[in-house]
N, C-alpha and C positions, 0 to 999 in steps of 0.2 A: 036226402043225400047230404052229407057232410062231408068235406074235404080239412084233411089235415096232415102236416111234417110230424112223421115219424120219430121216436129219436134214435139212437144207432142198434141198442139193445133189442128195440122194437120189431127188427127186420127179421129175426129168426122164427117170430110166429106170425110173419103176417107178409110182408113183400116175399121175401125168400122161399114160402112154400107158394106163393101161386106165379110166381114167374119157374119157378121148376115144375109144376105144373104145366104152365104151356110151352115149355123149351123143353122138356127134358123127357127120358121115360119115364113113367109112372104106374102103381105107385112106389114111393122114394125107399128107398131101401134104409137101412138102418145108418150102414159106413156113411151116404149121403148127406144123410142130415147129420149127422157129426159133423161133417164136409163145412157145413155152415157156418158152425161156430169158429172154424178156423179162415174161412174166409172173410166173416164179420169184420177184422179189425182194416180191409182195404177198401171197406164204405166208407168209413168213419167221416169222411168228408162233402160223402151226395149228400144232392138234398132228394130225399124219397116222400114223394107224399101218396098216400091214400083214400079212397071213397069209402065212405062208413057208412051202413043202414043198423041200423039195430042194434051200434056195438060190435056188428060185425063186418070185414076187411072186405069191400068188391071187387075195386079194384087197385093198381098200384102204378107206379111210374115213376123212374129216377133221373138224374141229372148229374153227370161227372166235371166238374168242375175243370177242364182241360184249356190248352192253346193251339192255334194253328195258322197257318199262314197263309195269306189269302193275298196273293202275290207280288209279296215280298214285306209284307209288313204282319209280325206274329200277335195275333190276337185273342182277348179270351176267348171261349169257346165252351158250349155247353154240348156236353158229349148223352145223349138221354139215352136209355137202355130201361132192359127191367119193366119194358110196360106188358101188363097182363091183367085181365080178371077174370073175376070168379067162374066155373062155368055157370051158375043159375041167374047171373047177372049182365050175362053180353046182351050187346048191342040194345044199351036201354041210353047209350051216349054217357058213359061215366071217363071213357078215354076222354073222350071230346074235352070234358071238363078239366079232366085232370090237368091233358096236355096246354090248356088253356094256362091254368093257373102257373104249371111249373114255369111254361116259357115266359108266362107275364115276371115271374120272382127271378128267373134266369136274366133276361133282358133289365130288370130294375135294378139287377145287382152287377150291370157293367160287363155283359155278354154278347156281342154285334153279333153274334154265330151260333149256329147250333148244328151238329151231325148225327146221323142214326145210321143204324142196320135194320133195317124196315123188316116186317113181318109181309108184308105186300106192300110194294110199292103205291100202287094206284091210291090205297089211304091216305098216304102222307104226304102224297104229291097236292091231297085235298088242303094239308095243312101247309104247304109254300113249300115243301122240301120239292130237290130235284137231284135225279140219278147222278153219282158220281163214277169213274172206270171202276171197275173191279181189279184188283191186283191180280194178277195169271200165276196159275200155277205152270209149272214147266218140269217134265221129267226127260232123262236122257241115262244113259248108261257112263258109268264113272271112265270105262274103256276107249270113250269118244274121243274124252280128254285128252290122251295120248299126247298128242302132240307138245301141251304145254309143259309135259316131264322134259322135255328136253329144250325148254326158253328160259334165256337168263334172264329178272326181269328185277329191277330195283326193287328195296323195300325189303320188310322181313313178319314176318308172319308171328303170333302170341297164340297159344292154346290153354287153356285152361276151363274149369266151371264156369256158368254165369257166375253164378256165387261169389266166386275169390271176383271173377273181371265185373263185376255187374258197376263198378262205380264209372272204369273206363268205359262201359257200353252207355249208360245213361249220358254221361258226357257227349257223346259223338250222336246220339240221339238229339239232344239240344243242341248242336252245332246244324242237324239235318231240319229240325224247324223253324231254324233263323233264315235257313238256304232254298227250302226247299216246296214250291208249290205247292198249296193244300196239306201238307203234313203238319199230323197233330200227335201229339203228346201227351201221356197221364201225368195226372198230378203226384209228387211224390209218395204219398200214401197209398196211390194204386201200384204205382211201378213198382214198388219196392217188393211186390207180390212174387215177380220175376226171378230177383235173387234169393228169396224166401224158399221159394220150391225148389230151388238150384235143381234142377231136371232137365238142364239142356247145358249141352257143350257150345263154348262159344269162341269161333277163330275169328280175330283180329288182324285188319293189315295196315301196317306202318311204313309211310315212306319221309324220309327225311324228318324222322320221328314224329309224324303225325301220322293221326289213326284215319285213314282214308276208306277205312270199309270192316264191316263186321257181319258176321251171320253167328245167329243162334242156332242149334239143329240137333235132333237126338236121332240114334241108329234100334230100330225096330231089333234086328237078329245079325245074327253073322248069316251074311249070304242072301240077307234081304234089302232094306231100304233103310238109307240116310232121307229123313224126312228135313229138311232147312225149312226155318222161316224167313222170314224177309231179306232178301239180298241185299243189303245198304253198301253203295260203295258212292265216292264223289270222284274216282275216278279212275279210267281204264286198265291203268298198271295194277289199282287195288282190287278191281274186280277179277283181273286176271291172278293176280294172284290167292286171289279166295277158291280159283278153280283150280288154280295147281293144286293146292291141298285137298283139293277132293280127286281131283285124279289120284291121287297116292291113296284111295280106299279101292281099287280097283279089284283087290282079292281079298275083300272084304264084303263089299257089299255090292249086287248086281245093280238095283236102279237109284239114284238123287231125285229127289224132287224137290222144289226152291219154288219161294213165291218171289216175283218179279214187279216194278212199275207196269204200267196200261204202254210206256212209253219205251220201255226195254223191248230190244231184239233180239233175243236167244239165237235165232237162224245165223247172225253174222256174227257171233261169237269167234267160230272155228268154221274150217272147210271140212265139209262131209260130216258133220252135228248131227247124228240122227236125233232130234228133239222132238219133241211133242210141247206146241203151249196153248193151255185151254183157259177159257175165260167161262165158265159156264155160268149163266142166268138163268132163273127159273120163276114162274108167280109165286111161290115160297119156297123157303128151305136150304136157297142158293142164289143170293140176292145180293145185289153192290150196295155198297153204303148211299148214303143220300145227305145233302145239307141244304142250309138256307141260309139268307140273311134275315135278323131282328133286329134290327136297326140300322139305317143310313148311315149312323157313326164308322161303323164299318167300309166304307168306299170313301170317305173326305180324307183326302191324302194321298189316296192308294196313285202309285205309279201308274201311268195311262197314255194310250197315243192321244194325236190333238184331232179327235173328234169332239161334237159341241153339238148338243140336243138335247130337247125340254122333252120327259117323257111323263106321264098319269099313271101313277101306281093305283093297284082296282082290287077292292074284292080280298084284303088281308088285315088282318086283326093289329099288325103291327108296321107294316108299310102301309101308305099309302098319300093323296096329295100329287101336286104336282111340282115338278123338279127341273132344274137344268140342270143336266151333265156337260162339266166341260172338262178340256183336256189339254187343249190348250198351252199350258203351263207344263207340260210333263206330269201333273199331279191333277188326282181326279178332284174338283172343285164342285161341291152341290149351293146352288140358290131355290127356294123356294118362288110362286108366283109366277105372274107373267102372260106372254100371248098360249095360244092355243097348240096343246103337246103335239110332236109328229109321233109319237109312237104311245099306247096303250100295252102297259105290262100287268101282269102279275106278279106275285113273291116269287113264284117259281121261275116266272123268265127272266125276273132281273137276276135272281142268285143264279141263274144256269149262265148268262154273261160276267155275272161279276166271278163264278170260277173258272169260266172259257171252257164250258162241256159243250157249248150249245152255238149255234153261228144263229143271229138273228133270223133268217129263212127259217131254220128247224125253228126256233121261240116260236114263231107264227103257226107252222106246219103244227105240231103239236099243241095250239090250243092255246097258248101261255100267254099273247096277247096279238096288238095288231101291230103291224110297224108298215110305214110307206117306205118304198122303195128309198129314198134320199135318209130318211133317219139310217134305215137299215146300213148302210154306208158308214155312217157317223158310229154308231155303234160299233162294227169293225174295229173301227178305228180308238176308241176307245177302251175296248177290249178284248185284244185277240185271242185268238185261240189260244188257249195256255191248259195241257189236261194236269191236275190235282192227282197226289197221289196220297193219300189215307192216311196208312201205314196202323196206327190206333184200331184194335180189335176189338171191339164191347158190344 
């Protein structure tokens, strides 16, 4: 087995057919693999490496070089996607290897983070990843709306393609990862993919000439479905006014669908909302993203209550040792050494506290490590609940 970085040329005969392979129908159709060469130039910046026997590709696995914010402080971020092998090659351990090497090259090259969209969870949770919320999709009828055709509400609404807006949209994207818990960001070379396709309409809303909120979204049929993607608003008046403009598709098109924060209410938008919001999970095929931390660099500094506990990181290729966390200070402070930890973690229990999906009890309950009742306190306290919201689709 030999592993090696690809170079960008490289991916159209060798990563790109075996991750459409296990992602996609098969086999590939003609248009498809055309499909490749056009999509090629928004790699140009992973790093893709693969397992070689004989000369020939087993397996493969990539890494997007992104940012994200792990709260309130935005950080690199290795985004891995693209992992797949051969079928006469599974499960002989070439991921294991793979994922070994890229996150070792990821982390060396100044990454405290890394996120995925698992194929099965339960894998990756093997490699210190842990569950993050899934963004909800939310549908409802544009006629619901009613009500907001008739509110005067500050601010003024922009319509146009991505395309022409995509410079204002990416801008207000990088104001949402500076702000915004766990959101991440591609790198300019991938985003640019966005306004490339110009395939989506995208409303903007401004108040006091700032852009306070935007959606992307394309309409299926007359008479069918406005599909949105991600609802971004930073605030109530821009929200509402994202939905006044979709009330005004009412004889247009019958249902909206909009994906949402884990932390957004759709029921209390409006009185009488008939909505529907689904979060569906599944063991594959419909799976919330997942993250970890690679490296402690990542938590020195971070904003923190003043809890103060020595915990034993166990059982991780790139955490591990024993640490005091302190908090103290408003700012999470680590020392190495010392007496005897109150708490026993894993990668996964620590990145489940350091993105606030997980209350110390659950770390325990699920395995992730041990904590005594008085750490567990401490920890609270240095990391509250706070849920991450994604946003980044790979």
């Amino acid at each position: 087995m030999f592993i090696r970085r690809l170079a960008a040329e490289e991916r159209l005969t060798t990563s790109f057919p075996l991750q459409a392979y296990a992602f996609e129908a098969s086999p590939l159709s003609t248009e498809r693999v055309e499909a490749f060469h056009r999509y090629l130039p928004y790699n140009k910046g992973n790093r893709t490496l693969v397992v070689e026997e004989d000369g020939e590709t087993r397996a493969a696995a990539s890494a997007i070089p992104m940012r994200q914010n792990l709260r309130g402080r935005v950080l690199p971020m290795a985004g891995v996607a693209g992992v797949a092998t051969h079928p006469l090659a599974r499960r002989r351990g070439h991921v294991r290897a793979l994922l070994h090497q890229l996150l070792d090259e990821m982390r060396d090259e100044g990454h405290p983070l890394t996120a995925l969209y698992p194929f099965r969870a339960g894998f990756y949770e093997r490699f210190g990843y842990v569950g993050l919320p899934r963004a909800r999709t939310v549908r409802f009828s544009p006629a619901d709306l009613d009500p907001l055709l008739r509110a005067e509400l500050p601010g003024e609404l922009t319509w146009e393609r991505i395309g022409a807006g995509y410079a204002g949209y990416r801008a207000f994207t990088e104001r949402c990862v500076r702000e915004r818990h766990g959101f991440a960001i591609f790198p300019e070379f991938r985003a640019v993919g966005l306004r490339d396709r110009d395939d989506r309409w995208l409303v903007t809303a401004r108040i006091g000439g700032t852009t306070m909120g935007a959606l992307t979204y394309r309409i299926e049929d007359h008479d069918g479905e406005l599909v949105g993607d991600d609802l971004l608003a930073t605030d109530p008046y821009a929200r509402a006014l994202l939905l006044q403009f979709l009330a005004r598709h009412v004889d247009q098109v019958n249902r909206i669908s909009l994906q949402v924060a884990a932390d957004e209410l759709p029921e209390l938008w409006l009185t009488d909302l008939d909505v529907h919001v689904e979060a569906r999970v599944s063991r594959s095929g419909s799976l919330a993203p997942m993250a970890r931390l690679l490296s402690l660099d990542a938590l020195a500094g971070l904003p923190a209550g003043p809890g103060r506990v020595r915990v034993e990181l166990v059982g991780d290729r790139w955490l591990a040792g024993t640490h005091l966390l302190d908090g103290t200070t408003g700012h999470l402070e680590l020392t190495g050494g010392g007496p005897a930890p109150a708490a026993t973690l894993t990668a996964a229990g620590l990145s489940a506290l350091a993105y606030g999906v997980l209350d110390p009890a659950e770390v325990a309950v699920r395995g992730l490590g041990s904590i005594a009742p008085d750490a567990a306190a401490e920890l609270r306290r240095l990391f509250p609940r706070h849920l991450p919201y994604l946003f980044a689709d790979f």
